[in-house]
C-alpha positions as CSV (number, residue, x, y, z in Angstrom):
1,X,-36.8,78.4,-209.0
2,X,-33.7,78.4,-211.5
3,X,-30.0,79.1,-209.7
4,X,-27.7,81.2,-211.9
5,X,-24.3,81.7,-211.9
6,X,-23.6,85.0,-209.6
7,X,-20.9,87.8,-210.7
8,X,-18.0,86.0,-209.1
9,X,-19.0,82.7,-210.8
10,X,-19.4,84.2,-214.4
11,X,-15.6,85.3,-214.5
12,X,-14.9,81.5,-213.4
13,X,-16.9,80.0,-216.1
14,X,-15.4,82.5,-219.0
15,X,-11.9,81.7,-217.6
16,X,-12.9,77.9,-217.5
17,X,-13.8,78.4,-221.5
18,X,-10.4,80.2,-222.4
19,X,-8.0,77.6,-220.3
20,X,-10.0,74.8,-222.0
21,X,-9.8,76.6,-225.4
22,X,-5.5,76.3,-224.8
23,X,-6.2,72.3,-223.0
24,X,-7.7,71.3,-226.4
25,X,-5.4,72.8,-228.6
26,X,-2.4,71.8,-227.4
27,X,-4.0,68.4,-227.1
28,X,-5.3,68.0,-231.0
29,X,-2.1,69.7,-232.1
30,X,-4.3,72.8,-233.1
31,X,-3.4,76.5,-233.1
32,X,-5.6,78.8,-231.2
33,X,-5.9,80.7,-234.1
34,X,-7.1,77.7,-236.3
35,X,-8.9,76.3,-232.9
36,X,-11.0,79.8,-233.3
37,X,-12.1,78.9,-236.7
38,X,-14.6,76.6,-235.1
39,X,-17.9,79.1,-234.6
40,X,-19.5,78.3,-231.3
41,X,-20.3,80.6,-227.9
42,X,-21.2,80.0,-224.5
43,X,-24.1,80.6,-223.1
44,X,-25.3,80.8,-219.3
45,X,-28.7,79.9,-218.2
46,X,-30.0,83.4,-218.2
47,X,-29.5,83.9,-221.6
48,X,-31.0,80.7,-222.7
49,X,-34.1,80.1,-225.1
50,X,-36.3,77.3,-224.0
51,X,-35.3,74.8,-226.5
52,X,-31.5,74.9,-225.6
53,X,-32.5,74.3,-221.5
54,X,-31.9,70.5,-220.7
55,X,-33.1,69.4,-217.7
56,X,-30.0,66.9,-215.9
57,X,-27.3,68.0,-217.8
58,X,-24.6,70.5,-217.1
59,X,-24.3,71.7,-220.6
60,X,-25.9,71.0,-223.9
61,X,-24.7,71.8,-227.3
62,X,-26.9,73.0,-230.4
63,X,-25.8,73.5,-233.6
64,X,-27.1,76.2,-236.0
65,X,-26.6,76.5,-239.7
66,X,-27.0,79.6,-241.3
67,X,-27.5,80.2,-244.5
68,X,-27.0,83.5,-247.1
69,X,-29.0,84.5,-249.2
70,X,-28.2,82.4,-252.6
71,X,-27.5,86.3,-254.4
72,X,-25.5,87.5,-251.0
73,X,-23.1,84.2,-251.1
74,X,-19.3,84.8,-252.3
75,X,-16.3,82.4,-252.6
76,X,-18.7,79.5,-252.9
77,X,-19.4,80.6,-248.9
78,X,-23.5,79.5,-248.6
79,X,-23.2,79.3,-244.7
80,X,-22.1,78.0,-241.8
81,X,-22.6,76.1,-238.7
82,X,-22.6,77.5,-235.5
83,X,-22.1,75.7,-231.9
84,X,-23.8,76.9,-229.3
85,X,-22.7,75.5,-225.5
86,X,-25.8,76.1,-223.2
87,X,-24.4,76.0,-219.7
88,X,-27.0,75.2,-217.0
89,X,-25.7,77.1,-214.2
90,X,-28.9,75.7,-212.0
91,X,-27.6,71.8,-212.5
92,X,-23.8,72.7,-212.0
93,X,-24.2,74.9,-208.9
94,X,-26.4,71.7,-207.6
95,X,-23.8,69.2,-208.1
96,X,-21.1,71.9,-206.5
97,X,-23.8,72.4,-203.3
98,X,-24.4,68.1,-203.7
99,X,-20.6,67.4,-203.5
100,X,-19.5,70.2,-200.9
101,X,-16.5,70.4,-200.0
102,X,-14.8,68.1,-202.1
103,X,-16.0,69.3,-206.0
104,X,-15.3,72.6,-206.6
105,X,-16.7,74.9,-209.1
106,X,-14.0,75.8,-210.8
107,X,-12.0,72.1,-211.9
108,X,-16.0,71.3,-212.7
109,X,-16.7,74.0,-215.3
110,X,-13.1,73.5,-216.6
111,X,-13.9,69.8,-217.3
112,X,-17.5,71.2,-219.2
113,X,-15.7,73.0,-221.0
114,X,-13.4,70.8,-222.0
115,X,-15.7,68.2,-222.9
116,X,-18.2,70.5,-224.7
117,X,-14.7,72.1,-227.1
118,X,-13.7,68.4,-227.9
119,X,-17.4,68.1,-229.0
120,X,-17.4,71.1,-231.3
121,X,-13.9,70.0,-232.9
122,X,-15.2,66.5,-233.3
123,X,-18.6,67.6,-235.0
124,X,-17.3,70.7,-237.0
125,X,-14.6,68.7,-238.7
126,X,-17.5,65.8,-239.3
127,X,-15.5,63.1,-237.7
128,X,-18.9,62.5,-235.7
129,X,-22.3,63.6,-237.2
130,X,-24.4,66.0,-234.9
131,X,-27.2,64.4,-235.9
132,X,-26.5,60.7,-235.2
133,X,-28.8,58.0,-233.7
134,X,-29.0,57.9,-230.0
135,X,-27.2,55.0,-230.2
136,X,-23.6,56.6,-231.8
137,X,-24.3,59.5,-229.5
138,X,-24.1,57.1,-226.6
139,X,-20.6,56.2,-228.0
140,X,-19.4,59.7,-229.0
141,X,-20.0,60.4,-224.7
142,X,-17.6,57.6,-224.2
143,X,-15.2,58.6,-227.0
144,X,-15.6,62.4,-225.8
145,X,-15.2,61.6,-222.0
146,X,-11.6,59.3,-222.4
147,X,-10.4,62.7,-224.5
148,X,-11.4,64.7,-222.3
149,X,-9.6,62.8,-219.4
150,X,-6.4,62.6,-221.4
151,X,-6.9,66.5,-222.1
152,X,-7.2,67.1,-218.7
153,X,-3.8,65.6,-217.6
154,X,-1.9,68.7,-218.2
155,X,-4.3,70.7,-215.4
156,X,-4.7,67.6,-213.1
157,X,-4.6,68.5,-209.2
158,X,-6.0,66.9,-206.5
159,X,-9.1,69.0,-206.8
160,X,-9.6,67.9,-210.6
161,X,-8.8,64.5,-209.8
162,X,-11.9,64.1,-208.3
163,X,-13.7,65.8,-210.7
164,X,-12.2,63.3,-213.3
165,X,-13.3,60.1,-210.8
166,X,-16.6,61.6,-210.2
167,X,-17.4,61.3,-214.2
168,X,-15.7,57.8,-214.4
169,X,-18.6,56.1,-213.5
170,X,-21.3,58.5,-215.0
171,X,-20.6,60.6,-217.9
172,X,-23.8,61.0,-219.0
173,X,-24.3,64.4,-216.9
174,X,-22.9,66.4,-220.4
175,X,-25.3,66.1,-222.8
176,X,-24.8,67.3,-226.6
């Protein structure tokens, strides 16, 4: 049976998302404002279709394009892509229950969501291509994990250092 994240964990993951959104900015040198720009949600496991549910990962990323209507299209606007962060709550609150006491829930979802915003700044300005062979994908988790590290220097704490030694031997729990 699937585990979801309860009402006092859903405020904890949201908050995890905004303190990452102003971790990554200041990081890449980005406004918040321009940093918004970048179209992607979060979404827990409840609200999840089937395709964006990855078994043994803690988060996965889909990208949608959407495209107008050739007649509805202004500015030379045809579309857009849209990020979508799929958090499985079942696999993090597993890892939390795995690790007790020493990984906490919240230094965990705010290195998630770290990692998942460098991946939608990496793909929406095309300096990776969603769509790459397994191979460069492998390489962008590598790239993506080392950012997220140096990212996560301005919030380190004992509790998030062992988040951040946890994921220096296997990164490959995040999975876009």
């Amino acid at each position: 049976m699937a585990r979801f994240f309860n009402e006092n964990q859903l405020p904890l993951a949201a908050r995890a998302f905004a303190d990452a959104e102003k971790l990554v900015s200041g990081y890449f040198r980005v406004s918040e404002n321009k940093f918004k720009q970048n179209r992607y949600d979060v979404k827990t496991l409840a609200y999840l279709d089937e395709h964006e549910i990855k078994d043994g990962a803690f988060a996965h990323l889909c990208k949608y394009t959407y495209q107008k209507p050739e007649g509805l299209a202004q500015r030379n606007e045809y579309g857009f892509d849209f990020y979508r962060v799929c958090l499985q709550d079942n696999n993090i609150l597993d890892a939390v229950q795995r690790a007790n006491p020493f990984i906490k829930l919240s230094p965990l979802m705010l290195y998630i969501a770290a990692h998942e915003l460098i991946h939608v700044l990496r793909f929406a300005s095309g300096e990776i291509d969603f769509h790459a062979a397994e191979e460069e994908k492998e390489k962008e988790e590598t790239i993506v994990h080392n950012l997220t590290k140096n990212t996560l220097q301005a919030a380190r704490h004992k509790d998030m250092d062992l988040v951040l030694e946890c994921f220096s031997n296997n990164f490959k729990i995040l999975d876009i």
